[in-house]
LUMKE-960721 format. One record per residue (C-alpha): residue number from 1; x, y, z. Coordinates in steps of 0.5 Angstrom, whole numbers, plus 500, padded with zeros to 3 digits. Example, Ala and Ser with C-alpha at 12.3 -4.5 7.8 and 13.67 -1.06 7.14 Angstrom:
2
[node 1 [525 491 516]]
[node 2 [527 498 514]]
// end
This chain:
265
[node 1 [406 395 303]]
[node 2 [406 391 297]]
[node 3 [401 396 293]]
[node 4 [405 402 294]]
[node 5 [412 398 293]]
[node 6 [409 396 286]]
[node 7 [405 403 286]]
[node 8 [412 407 287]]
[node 9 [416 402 283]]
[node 10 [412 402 276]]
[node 11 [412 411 278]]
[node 12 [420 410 278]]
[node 13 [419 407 272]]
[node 14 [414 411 268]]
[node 15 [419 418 270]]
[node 16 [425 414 267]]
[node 17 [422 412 262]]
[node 18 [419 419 260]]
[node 19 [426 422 262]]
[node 20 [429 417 256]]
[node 21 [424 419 251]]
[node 22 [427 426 252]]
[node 23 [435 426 253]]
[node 24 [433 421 246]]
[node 25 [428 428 243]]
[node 26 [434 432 245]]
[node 27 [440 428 243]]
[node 28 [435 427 235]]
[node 29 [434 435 236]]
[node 30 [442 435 236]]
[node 31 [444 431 231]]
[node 32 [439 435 227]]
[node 33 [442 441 229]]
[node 34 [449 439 228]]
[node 35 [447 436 222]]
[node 36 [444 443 219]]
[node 37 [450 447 221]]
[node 38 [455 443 218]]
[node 39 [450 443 211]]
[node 40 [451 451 212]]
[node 41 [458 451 213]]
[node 42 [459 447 207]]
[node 43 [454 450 203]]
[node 44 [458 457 204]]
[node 45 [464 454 202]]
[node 46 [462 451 196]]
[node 47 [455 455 195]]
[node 48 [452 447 195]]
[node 49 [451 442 187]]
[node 50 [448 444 181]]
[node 51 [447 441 175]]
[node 52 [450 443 168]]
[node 53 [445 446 163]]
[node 54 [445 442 157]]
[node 55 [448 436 159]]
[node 56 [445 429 159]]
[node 57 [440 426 155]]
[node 58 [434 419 155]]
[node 59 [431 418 161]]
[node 60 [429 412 165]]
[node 61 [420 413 166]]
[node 62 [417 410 171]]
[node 63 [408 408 169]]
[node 64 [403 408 175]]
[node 65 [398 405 172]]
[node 66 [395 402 178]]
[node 67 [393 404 185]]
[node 68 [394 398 190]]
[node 69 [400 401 192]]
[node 70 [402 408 193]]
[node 71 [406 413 187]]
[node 72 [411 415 192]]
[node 73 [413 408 193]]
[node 74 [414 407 186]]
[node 75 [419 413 186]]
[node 76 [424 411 191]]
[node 77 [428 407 186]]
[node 78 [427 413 181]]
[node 79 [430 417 185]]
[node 80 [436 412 187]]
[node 81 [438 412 180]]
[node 82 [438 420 178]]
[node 83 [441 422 185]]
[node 84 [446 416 184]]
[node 85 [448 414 177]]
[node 86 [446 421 173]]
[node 87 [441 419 169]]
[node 88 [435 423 168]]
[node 89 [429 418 172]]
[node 90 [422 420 173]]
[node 91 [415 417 175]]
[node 92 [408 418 172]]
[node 93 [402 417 172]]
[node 94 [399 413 166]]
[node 95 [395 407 163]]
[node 96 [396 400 160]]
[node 97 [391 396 156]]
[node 98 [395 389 154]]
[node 99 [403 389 154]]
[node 100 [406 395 152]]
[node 101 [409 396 145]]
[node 102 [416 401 143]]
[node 103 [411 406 140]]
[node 104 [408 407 148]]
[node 105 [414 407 151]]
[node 106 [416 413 145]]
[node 107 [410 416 148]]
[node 108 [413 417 155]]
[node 109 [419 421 153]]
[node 110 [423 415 155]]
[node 111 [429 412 154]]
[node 112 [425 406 157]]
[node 113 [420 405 162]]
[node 114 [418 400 166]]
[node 115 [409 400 167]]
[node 116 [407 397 174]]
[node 117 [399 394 173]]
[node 118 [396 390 178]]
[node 119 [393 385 173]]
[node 120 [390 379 175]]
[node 121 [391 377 167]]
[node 122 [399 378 168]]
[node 123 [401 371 172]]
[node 124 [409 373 173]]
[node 125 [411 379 177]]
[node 126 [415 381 172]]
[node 127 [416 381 165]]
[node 128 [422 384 161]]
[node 129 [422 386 153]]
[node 130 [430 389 152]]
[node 131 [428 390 144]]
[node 132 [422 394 145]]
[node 133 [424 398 151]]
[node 134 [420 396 156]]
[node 135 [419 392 163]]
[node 136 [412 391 167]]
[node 137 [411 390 174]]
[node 138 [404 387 176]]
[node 139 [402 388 184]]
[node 140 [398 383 183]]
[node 141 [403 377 182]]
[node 142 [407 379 188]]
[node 143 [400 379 192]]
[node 144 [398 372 191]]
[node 145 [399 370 198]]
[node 146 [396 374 201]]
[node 147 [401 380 201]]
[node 148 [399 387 204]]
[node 149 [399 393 206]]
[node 150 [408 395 207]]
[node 151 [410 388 205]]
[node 152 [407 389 199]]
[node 153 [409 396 198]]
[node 154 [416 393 200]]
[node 155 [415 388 195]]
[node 156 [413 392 189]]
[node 157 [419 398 191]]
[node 158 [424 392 190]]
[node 159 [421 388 184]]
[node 160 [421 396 180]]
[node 161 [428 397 182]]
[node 162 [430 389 180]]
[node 163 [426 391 173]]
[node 164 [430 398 172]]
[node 165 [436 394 173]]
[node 166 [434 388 168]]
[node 167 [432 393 163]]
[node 168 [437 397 163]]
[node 169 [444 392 163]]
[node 170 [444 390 170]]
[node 171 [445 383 172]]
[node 172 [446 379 179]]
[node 173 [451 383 184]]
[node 174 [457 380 187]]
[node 175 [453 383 194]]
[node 176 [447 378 197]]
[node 177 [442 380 199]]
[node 178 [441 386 194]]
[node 179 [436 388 189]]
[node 180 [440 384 184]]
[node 181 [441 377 188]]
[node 182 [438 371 185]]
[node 183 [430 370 187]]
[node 184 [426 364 187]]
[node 185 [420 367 189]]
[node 186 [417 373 191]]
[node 187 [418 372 199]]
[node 188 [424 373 197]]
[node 189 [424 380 196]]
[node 190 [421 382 204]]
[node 191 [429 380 205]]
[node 192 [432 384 201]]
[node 193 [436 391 203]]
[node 194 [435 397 202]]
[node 195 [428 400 198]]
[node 196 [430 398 190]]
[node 197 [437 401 191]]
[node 198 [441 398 185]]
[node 199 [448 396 188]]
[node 200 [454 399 186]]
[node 201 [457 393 182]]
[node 202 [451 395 178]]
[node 203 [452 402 177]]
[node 204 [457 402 171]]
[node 205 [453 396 167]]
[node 206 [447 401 167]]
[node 207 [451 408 165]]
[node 208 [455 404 160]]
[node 209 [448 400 157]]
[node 210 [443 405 157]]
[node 211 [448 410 154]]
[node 212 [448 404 148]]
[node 213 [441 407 148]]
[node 214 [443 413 147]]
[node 215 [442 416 154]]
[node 216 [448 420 157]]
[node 217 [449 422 164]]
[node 218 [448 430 166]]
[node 219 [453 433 170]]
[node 220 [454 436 176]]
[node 221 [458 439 181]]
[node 222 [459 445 186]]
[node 223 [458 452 185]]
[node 224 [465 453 186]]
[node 225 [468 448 181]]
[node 226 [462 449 176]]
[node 227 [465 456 176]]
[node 228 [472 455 175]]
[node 229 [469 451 169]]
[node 230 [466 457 166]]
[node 231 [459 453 166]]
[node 232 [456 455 173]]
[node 233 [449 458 173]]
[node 234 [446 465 176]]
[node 235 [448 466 182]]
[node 236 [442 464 187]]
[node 237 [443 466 194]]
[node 238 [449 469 197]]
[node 239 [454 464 198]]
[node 240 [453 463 190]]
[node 241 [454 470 190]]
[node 242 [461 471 194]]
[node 243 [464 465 190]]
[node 244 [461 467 182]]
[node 245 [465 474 186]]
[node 246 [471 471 188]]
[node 247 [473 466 183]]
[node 248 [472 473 177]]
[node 249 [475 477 181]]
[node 250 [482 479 177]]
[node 251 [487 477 183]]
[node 252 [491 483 188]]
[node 253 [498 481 184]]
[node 254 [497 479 178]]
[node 255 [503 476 174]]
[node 256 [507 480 171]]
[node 257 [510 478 164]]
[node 258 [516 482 161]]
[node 259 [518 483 154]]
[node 260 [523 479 152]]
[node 261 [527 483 146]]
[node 262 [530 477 143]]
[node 263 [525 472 143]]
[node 264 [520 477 140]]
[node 265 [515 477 145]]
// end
């Protein structure tokens, strides 16, 4: 009796267990689909962002010169900051001998650029030369205690957003725990919030010192104000199409002006 009862509770528990994991996968299906409709409603009320042609200048450059940990971790803060501060920010693939020079970070196309190595020869995980333009990453310095896998990848993510901050006028954030928090190892980076997001006290620092530096936010907004501004681009798909439409359209009533014989006009 004892091997049944066990048999047909442990059967009980499997099929509540499998009908969780498909109320979870219905609910996570839901979401999604919530999430798409509510996307398209607005995207068919504002025609969705653009970004303005011409606007923005200087760029934030982001070296791979290694391969211990993969590109796309390097590209999280990257992405961070041109979707959040609007500046232009990019990831590239290059290679270092020494330390860098201002003529390498010209070489770029960058503003500034910070290069990300795995070099025994660099004991300190970070270096940072504000004169020169440039910061350096060294994987190898956040790995000495045997660090691998996604702690280091976590690591490395961290300390390239903590270098984009020093280089570019951040400086420690009034919140714990983020990016810009005060560190006295590298063990401190696995705790650290978020993936080399720089926190918003540091937004202005950053926008206000690389613009120091000669590199100027782009702009964006939706369709349908970048059409009232007159700078909206080609429409792209038919709710940019209804919109370019309705905002040029002359109006069914327009107001009429009268001649004012006295005043001359």
């Amino acid at each position: 009796m004892k091997i049944i009862t066990v048999v047909l509770l442990s059967g009980v528990i499997l099929t509540e267990a499998f009908a969780d994991s498909l109320t979870t996968n219905e609910q996570s299906d839901n979401e999604l689909a919530r999430k798409a409709k509510a996307q398209e409603m607005l995207r068919k009320r504002t025609g969705g962002i653009v970004r303005k042609a011409g606007s923005g200048r200087g760029s934030i450059v982001v070296v791979n010169a290694q391969s211990k940990v993969s590109r796309s971790a390097l590209e999280i803060p990257v992405t961070f900051i041109e979707k959040r501060l609007h500046l232009y920010a990019k990831c590239v693939e290059g290679a270092l001998d020494g330390l860098p020079t201002k003529e390498s970070v010209t070489k770029t196309g960058g503003t500034v650029a910070i290069y990300v190595v795995n070099r025994e020869d660099f004991p300190s995980p970070m270096l940072v030369a504000p004169e020169s333009r440039w910061a350096l990453v060294n994987v190898w310095a956040l790995a000495t205690d045997g660090a691998d896998g996604e702690k280091l990848t976590k690591r490395t993510t961290t300390e390239v957003g903590r270098a984009i901050g020093y280089l570019c006028g951040s400086c420690n954030s009034q919140y714990p725990g983020t990016t810009m928090s005060a560190m006295t190892s590298v063990q401190a980076l696995d705790v650290f919030n978020g993936n080399g997001e720089v926190p918003l006290d540091q937004f202005g620092k950053i926008v206000d010192y690389m613009r120091g530096l000669g590199a100027l936010q782009f702009v964006e907004a939706t369709y349908l104000k970048a059409c009232k501004e007159g700078w909206a681009p080609d429409p792209q798909d038919e709710y940019q199409m209804a919109i370019f439409n309705e905002v040029h359209s002359l109006p069914e009533k327009p107001i009429k002006i009268e001649y004012d014989p006295k005043k001359g006009k």
